[in-house]
DRENMI-286800 format. One record per residue (C-alpha): residue in one letter; residue number from 1; x, y, z. Coordinates in steps of 0.25 Angstrom, whole numbers, plus 5000, padded with zeros to 4 digits. Layout:
<pts>
<r A; k NUM; X X; Y Y; Z Z>
...
</pts>
This chain:
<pts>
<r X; k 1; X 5004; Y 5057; Z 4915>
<r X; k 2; X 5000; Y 5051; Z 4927>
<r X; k 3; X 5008; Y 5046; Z 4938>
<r X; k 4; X 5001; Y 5036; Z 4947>
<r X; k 5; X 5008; Y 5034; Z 4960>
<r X; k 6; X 5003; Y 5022; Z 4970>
<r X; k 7; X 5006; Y 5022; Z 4983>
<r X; k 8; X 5000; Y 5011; Z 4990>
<r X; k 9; X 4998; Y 5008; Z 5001>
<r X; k 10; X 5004; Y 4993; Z 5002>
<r X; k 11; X 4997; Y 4982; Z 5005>
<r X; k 12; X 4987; Y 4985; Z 4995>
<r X; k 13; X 4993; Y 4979; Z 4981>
<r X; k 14; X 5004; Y 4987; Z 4978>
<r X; k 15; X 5015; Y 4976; Z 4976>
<r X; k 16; X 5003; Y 4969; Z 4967>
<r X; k 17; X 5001; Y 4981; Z 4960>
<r X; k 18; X 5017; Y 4986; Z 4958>
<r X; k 19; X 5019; Y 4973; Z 4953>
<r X; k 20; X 5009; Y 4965; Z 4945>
<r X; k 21; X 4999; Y 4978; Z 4941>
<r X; k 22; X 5007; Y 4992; Z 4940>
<r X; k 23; X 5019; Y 4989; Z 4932>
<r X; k 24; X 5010; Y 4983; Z 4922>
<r X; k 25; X 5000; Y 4993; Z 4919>
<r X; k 26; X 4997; Y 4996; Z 4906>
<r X; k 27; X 4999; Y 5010; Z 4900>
<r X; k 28; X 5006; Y 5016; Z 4915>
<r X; k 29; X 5021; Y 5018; Z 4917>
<r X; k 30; X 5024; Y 5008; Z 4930>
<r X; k 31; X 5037; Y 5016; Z 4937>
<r X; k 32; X 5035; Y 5007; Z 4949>
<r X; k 33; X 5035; Y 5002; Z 4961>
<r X; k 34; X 5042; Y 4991; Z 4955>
<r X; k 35; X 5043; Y 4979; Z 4963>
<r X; k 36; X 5046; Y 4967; Z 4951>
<r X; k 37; X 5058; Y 4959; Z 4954>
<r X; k 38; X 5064; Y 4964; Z 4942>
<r X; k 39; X 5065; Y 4979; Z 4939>
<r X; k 40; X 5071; Y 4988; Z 4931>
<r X; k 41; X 5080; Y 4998; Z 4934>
<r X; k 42; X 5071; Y 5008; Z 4931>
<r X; k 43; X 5059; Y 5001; Z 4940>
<r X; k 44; X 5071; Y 5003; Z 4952>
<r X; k 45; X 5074; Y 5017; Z 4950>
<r X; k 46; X 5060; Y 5020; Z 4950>
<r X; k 47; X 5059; Y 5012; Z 4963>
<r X; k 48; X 5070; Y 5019; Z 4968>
<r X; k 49; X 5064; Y 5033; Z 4965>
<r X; k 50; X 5051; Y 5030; Z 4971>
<r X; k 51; X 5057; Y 5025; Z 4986>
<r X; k 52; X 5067; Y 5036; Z 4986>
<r X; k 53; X 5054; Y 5044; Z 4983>
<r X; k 54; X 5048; Y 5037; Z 4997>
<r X; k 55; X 5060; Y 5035; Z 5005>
<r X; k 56; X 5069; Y 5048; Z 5002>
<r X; k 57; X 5072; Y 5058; Z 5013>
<r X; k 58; X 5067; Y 5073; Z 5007>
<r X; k 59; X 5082; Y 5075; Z 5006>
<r X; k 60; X 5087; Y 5064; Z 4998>
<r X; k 61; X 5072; Y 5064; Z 4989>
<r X; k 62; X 5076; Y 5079; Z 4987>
<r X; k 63; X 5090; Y 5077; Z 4981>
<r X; k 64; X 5084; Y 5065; Z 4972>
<r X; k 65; X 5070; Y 5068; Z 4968>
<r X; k 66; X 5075; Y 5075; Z 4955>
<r X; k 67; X 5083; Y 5063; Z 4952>
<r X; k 68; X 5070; Y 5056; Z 4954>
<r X; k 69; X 5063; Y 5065; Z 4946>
<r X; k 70; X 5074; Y 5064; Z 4933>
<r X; k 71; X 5071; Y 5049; Z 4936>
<r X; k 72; X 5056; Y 5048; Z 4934>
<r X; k 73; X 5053; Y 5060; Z 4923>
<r X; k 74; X 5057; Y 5050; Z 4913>
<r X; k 75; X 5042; Y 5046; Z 4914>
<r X; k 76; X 5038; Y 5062; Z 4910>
<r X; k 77; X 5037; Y 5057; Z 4895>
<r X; k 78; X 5030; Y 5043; Z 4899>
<r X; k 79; X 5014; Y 5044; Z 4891>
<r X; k 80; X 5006; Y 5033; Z 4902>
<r X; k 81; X 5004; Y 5036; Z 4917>
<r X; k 82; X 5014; Y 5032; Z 4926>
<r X; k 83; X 5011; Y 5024; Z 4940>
<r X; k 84; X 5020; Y 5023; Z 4954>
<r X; k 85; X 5016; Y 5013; Z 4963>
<r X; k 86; X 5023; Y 5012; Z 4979>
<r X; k 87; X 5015; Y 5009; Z 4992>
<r X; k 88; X 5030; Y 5013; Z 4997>
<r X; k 89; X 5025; Y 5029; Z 4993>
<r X; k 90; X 5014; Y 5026; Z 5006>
<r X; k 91; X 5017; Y 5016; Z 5010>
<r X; k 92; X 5035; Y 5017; Z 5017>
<r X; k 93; X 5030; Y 5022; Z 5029>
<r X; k 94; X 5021; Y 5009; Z 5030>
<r X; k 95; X 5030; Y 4999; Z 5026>
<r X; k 96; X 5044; Y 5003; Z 5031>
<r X; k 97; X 5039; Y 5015; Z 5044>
<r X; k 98; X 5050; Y 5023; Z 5037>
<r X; k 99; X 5048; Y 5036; Z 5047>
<r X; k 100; X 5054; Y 5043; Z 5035>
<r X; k 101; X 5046; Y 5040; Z 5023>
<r X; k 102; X 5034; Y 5049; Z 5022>
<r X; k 103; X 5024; Y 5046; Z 5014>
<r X; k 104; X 5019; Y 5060; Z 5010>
<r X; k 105; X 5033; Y 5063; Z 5006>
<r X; k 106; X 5032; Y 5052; Z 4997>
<r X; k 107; X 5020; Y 5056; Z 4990>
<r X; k 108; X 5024; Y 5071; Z 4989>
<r X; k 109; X 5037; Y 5064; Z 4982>
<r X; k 110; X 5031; Y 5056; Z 4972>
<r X; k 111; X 5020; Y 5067; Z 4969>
<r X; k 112; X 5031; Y 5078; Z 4966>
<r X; k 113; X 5041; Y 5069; Z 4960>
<r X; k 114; X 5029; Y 5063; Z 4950>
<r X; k 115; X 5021; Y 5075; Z 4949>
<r X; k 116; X 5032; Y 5079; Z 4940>
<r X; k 117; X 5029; Y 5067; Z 4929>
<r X; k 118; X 5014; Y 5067; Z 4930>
<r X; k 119; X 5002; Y 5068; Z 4937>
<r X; k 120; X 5003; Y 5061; Z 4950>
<r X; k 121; X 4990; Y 5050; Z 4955>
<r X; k 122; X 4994; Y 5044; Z 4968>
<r X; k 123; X 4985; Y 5031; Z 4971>
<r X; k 124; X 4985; Y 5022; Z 4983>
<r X; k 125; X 4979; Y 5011; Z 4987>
<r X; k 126; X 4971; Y 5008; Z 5001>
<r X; k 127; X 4969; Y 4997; Z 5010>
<r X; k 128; X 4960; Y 4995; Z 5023>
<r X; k 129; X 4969; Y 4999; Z 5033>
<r X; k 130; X 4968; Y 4988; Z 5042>
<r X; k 131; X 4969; Y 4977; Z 5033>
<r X; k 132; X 4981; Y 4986; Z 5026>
<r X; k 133; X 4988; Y 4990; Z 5042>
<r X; k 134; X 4988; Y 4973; Z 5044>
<r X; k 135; X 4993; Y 4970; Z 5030>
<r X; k 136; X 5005; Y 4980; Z 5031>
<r X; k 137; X 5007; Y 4976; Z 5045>
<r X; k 138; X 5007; Y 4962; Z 5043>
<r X; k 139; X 5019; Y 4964; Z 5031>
<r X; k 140; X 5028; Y 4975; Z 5038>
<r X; k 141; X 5025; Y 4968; Z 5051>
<r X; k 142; X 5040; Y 4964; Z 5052>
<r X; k 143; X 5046; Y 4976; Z 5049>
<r X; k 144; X 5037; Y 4985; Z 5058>
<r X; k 145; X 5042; Y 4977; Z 5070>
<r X; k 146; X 5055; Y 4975; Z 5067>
<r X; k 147; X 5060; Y 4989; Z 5062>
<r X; k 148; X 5050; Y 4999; Z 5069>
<r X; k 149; X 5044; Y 4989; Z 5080>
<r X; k 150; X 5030; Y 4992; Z 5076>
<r X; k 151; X 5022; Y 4980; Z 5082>
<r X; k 152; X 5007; Y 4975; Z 5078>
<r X; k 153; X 5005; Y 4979; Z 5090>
<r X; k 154; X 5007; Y 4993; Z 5087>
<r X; k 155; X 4998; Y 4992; Z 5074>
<r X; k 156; X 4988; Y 4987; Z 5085>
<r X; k 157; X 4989; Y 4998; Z 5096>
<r X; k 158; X 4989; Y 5009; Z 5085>
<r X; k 159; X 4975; Y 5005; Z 5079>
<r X; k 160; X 4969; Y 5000; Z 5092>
<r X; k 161; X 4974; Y 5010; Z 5101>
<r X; k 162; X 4974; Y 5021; Z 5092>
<r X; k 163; X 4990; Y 5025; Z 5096>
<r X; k 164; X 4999; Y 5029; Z 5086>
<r X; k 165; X 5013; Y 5018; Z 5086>
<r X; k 166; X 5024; Y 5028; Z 5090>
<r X; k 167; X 5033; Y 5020; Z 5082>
<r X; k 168; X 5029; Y 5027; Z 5069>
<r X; k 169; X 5031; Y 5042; Z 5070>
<r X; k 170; X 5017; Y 5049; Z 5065>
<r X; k 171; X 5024; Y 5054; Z 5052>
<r X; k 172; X 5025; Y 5039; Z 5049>
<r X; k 173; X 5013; Y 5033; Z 5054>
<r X; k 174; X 5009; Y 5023; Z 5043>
<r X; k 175; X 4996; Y 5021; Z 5049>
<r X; k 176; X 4993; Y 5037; Z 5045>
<r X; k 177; X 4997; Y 5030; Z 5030>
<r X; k 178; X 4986; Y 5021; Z 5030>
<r X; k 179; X 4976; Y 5035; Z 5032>
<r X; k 180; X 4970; Y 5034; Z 5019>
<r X; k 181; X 4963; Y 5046; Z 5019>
<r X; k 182; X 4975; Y 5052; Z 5024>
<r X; k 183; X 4983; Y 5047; Z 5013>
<r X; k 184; X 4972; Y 5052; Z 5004>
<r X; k 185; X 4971; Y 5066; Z 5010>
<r X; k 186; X 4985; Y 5068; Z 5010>
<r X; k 187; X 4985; Y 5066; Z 4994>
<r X; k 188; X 4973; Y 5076; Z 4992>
<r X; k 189; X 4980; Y 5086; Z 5001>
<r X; k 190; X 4993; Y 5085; Z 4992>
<r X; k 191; X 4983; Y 5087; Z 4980>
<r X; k 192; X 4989; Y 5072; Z 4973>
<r X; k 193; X 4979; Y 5065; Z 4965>
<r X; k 194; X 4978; Y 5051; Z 4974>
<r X; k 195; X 4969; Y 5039; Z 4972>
<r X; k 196; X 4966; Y 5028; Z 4981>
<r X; k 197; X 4960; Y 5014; Z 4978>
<r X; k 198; X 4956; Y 5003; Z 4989>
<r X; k 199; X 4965; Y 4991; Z 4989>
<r X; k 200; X 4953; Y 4981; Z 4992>
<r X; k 201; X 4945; Y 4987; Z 4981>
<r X; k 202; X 4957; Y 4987; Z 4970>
<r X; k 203; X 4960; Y 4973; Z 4974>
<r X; k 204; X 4946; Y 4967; Z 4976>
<r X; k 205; X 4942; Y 4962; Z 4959>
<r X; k 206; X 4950; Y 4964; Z 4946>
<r X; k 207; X 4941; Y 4975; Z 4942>
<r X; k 208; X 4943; Y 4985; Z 4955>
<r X; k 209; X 4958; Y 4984; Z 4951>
<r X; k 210; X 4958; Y 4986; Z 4938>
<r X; k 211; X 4950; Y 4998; Z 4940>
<r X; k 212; X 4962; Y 5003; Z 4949>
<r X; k 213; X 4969; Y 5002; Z 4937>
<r X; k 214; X 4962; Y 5009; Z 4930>
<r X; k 215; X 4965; Y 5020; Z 4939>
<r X; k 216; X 4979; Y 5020; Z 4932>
<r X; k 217; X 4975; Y 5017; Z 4918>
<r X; k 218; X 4964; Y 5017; Z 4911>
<r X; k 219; X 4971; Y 5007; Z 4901>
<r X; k 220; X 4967; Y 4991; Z 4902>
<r X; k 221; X 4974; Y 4984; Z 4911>
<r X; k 222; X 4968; Y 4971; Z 4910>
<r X; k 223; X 4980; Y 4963; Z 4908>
<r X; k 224; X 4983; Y 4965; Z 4922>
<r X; k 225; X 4970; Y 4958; Z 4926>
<r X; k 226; X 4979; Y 4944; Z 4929>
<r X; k 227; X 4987; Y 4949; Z 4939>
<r X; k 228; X 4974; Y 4958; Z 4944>
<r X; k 229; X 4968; Y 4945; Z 4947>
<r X; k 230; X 4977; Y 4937; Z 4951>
<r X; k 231; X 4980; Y 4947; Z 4962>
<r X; k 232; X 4966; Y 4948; Z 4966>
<r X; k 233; X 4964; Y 4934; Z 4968>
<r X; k 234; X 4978; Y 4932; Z 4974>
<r X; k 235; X 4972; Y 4930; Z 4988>
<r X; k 236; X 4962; Y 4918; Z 4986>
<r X; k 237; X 4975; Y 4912; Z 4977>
<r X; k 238; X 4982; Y 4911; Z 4988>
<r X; k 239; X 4973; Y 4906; Z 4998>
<r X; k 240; X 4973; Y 4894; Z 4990>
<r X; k 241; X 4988; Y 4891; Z 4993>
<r X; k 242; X 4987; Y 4893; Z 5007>
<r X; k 243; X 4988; Y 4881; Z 5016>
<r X; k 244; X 4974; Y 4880; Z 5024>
<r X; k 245; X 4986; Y 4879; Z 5037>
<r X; k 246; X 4992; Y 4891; Z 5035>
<r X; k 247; X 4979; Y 4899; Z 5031>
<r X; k 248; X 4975; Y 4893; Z 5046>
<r X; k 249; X 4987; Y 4897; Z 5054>
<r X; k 250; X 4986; Y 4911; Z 5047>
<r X; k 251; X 4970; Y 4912; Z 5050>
<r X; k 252; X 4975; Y 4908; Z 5064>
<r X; k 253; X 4986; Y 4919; Z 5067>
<r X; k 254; X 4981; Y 4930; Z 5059>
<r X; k 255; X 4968; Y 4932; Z 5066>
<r X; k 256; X 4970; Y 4944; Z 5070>
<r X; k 257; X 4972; Y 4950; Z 5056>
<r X; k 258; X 4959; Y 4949; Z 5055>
<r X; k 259; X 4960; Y 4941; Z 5041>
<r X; k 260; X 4947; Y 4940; Z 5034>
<r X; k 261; X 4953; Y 4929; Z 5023>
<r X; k 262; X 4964; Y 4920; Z 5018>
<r X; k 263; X 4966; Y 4930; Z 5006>
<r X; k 264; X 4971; Y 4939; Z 5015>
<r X; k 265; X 4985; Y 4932; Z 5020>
<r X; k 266; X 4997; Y 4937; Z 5013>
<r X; k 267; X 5001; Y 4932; Z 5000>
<r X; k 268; X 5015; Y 4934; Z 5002>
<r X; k 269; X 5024; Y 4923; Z 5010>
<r X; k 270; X 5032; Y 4935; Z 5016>
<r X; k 271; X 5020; Y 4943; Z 5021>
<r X; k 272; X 5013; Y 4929; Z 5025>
<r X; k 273; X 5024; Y 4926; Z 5034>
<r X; k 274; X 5024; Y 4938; Z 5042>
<r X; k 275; X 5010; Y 4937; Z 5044>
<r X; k 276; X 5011; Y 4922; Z 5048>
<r X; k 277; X 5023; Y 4925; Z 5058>
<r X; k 278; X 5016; Y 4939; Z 5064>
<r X; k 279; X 5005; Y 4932; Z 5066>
<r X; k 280; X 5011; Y 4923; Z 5077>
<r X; k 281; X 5018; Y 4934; Z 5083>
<r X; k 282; X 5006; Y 4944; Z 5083>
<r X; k 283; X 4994; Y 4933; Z 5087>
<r X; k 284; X 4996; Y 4938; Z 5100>
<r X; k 285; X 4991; Y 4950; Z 5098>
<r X; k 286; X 4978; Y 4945; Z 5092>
<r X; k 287; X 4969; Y 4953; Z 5102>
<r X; k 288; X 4974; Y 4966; Z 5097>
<r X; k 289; X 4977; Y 4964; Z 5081>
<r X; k 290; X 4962; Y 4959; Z 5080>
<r X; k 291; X 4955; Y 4971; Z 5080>
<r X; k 292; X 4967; Y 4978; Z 5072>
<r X; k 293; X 4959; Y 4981; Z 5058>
<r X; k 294; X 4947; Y 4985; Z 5064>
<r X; k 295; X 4956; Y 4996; Z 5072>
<r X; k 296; X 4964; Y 5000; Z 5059>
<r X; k 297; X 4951; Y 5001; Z 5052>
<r X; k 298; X 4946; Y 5011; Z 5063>
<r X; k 299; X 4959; Y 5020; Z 5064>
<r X; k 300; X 4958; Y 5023; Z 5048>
<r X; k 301; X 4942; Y 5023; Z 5047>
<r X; k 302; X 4939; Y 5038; Z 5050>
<r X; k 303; X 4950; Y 5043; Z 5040>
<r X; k 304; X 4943; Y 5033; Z 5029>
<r X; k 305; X 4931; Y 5039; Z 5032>
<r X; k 306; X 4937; Y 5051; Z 5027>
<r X; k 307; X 4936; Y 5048; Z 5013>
<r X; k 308; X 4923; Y 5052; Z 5015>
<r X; k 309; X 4917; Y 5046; Z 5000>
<r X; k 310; X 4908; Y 5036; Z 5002>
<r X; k 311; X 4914; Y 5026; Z 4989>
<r X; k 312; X 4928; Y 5024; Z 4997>
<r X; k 313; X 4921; Y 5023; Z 5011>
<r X; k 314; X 4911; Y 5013; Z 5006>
<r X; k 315; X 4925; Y 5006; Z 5000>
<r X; k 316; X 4933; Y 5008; Z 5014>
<r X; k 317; X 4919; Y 4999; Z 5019>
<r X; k 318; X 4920; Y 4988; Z 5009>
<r X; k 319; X 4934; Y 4986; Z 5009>
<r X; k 320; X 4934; Y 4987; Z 5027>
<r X; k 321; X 4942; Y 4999; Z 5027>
<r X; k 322; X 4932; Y 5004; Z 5036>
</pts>
């Protein structure tokens, strides 16, 4: 039996995929994330198990990891593949700069806790850096400064000026997460079987994501090719229900985002908000955010080259990773 365990990174359809794909699959066992409204009890513990897998100190994860265990060996006697999927496994440090979650502990954790059950595929999912760097920032924005007083402006001398932000101890650097040659050498070092796909690939027609599907499961899963769809085309959908004055206030104060088009404006009114409201107050800055991607791009671009395989760098081109 299989065990697939995805593990991001955020920003790059995980909520999509949790929701709309995953739990549907046909002829896999689904035993979460689970982010539906309404769960079952079940779908909770299994949430539970997977944070405290994450966020557990080694002293409480050692007095319940055979409770865990007794928990999920249940799925020993199931006869399809089971899949995990969590950007949180990554992605904690990124998303809450928790100096005590570590993402290798996680990994080791889930590794020798589902090792046990079957054979363990870890898969994640890539973004290029900059356009990921702005979209997590532009989300998380209000948490960084509030609770660890982590300023755009920092994002900015970090990639410009090359300087590490003190703030973040090195341990917890969430900038070394977005290594992804890192990320894959530390899997190959651990001897894990891990698979990548490229977010702009997966996303860009119906047939490049169903072929990601196919990764999981050989079986048909063509009824899936509504939501598929719908998801792919989401973008231009809702260009059309924007007002032509809001799409020109935000041309106006986002400049410095460097957006190529409208499809790229946040679907949800949360996320839109804080980049309406950010924008104002980081306008100001203009000079120095401008020429931000190009820096991000050129902090990550040696280590890409590392993949040293001419299919993936060709890839990393088209999709402006480098």
């Amino acid at each position: 039996m299989n065990i697939f365990i995805h593990i991001g990174y955020s920003k790059t359809g995980t909520s999509f995929l949790q929701k709309k794909i995953f739990p549907y699959f046909n002829e896999i066992k689904y035993i979460g994330k689970f982010i539906s409204k309404n769960i079952s009890d079940d779908q909770k513990v299994l949430n539970q198990i997977h944070n405290d897998i994450t966020l557990m100190d080694d002293d409480e994860f050692d007095k319940n990891k055979m409770k865990i265990f007794e928990y999920l060996k249940k799925y020993n006697d199931l006869k399809t593949n089971i899949l995990i999927s969590d950007e949180n496994f990554l992605c904690s440090q990124i998303n809450t700069l928790d100096r005590n979650i570590d993402w290798e502990r996680t990994i080791e954790r889930l590794y020798s806790t589902y090792s046990k059950i079957g054979n363990v595929i870890f898969v994640c999912v890539f973004r290029n850096q900059s356009e990921l760097i702005k979209s997590l920032y532009m989300q998380l924005a209000v948490n960084w400064e509030a609770i660890y007083n982590i300023s755009l402006d920092d994002l900015v001398y970090h990639f410009k000026e090359n300087k590490k932000i003190v703030k973040i101890n090195k341990k917890n650097n969430f900038f070394s997460i977005l290594n992804f040659f890192e990320i894959k050498k530390h899997f190959k070092d651990k001897n894990y079987n891990f698979n990548y796909f490229l977010f702009e690939e997966i996303f860009e027609n119906q047939k490049n994501f169903l072929q990601f599907l196919n990764f999981f499961s050989n079986t048909s899963q063509d009824h899936l090719i509504g939501k598929i769809n719908n998801k792919i085309n989401t973008s231009n959908d809702k260009q059309k229900k924007i007002p032509s004055r809001i799409i020109k206030k935000i041309k106006e104060n986002f400049q410095y985002l460097n957006l190529n088009n409208i499809n790229e404006i946040p679907k949800k009114i949360n996320t839109f908000i804080t980049y309406f409201t950010l924008g104002f107050k980081l306008k100001k800055n203009g000079s120095k955010i401008i020429s931000i991607s190009n820096e991000i791009k050129k902090h990550y671009q040696d280590d890409l080259y590392k993949f040293n395989d001419k299919e993936i760098l060709d890839k990393f081109k088209k999709y402006n990773y480098l």
